[in-house]
C-alpha atoms as one frame of an Amber mdcrd trajectory, in Angstrom:
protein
   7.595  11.605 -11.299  10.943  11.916  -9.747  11.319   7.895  -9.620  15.317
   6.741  -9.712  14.599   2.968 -10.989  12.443   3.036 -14.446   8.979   1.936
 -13.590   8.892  -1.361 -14.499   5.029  -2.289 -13.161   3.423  -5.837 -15.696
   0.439  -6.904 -13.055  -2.846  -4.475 -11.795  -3.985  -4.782  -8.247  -6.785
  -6.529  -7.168  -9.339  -3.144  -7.748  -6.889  -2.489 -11.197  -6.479   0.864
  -8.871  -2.803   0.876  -9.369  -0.136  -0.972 -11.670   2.259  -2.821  -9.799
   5.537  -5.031  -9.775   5.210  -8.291  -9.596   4.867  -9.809  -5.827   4.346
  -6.026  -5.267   1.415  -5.547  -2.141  -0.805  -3.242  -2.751  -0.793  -0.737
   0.406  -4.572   1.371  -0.987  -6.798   1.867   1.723 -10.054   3.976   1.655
 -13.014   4.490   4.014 -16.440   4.412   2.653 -17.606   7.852   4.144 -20.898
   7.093   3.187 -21.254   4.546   5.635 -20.089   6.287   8.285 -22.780   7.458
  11.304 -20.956   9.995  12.979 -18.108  12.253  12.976 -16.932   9.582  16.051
 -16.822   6.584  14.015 -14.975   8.361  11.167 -12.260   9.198  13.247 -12.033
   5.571  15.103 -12.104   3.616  11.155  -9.392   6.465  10.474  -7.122   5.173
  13.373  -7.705   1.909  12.273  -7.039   2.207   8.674  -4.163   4.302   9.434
  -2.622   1.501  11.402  -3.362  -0.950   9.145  -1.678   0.929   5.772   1.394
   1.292   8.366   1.599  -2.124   8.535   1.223  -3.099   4.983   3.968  -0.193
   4.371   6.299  -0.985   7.182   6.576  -4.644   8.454   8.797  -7.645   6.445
   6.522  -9.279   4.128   6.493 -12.963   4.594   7.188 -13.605   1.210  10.942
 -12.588   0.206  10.043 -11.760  -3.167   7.587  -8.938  -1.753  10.381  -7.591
   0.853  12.693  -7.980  -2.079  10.324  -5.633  -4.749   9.682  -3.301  -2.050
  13.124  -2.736  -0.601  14.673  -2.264  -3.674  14.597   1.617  -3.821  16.797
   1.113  -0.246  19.632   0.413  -2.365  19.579   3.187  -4.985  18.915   6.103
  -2.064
């Protein structure tokens, strides 16, 4: 898949959508459409989910081991 480190995923997310790392977040968002009224309210829990996958992606994690898992690639680029 065009990686540079080996893939070197042990644990599942909570869903077992995706394998991760370990102390890896899991940044997988979806919107029930199904739920959804109105073409209004899709586009508001858009904007919402879209701000809240950029701030699972982009902000320090708390943890260091999570900032250190997910800031690894920083060094190989």
């Amino acid at each position: 898949m065009g990686e540079v480190l080996k893939d070197s995923a042990g644990v599942v997310n909570p869903c077992a959508e995706a394998t991760l790392e370990n102390a890896e977040p899991c940044n997988l968002l979806e919107l029930a459409l199904n739920n959804l009224e109105s073409e209004d309210e899709f586009e508001h829990a858009a904007r919402l989910w879209f701000r809240a996958g950029k701030r699972v992606t982009m902000d320090p994690y708390h943890q260091p081991l999570c900032d250190e898992v997910v800031n690894v690639i920083e060094e190989w680029v």
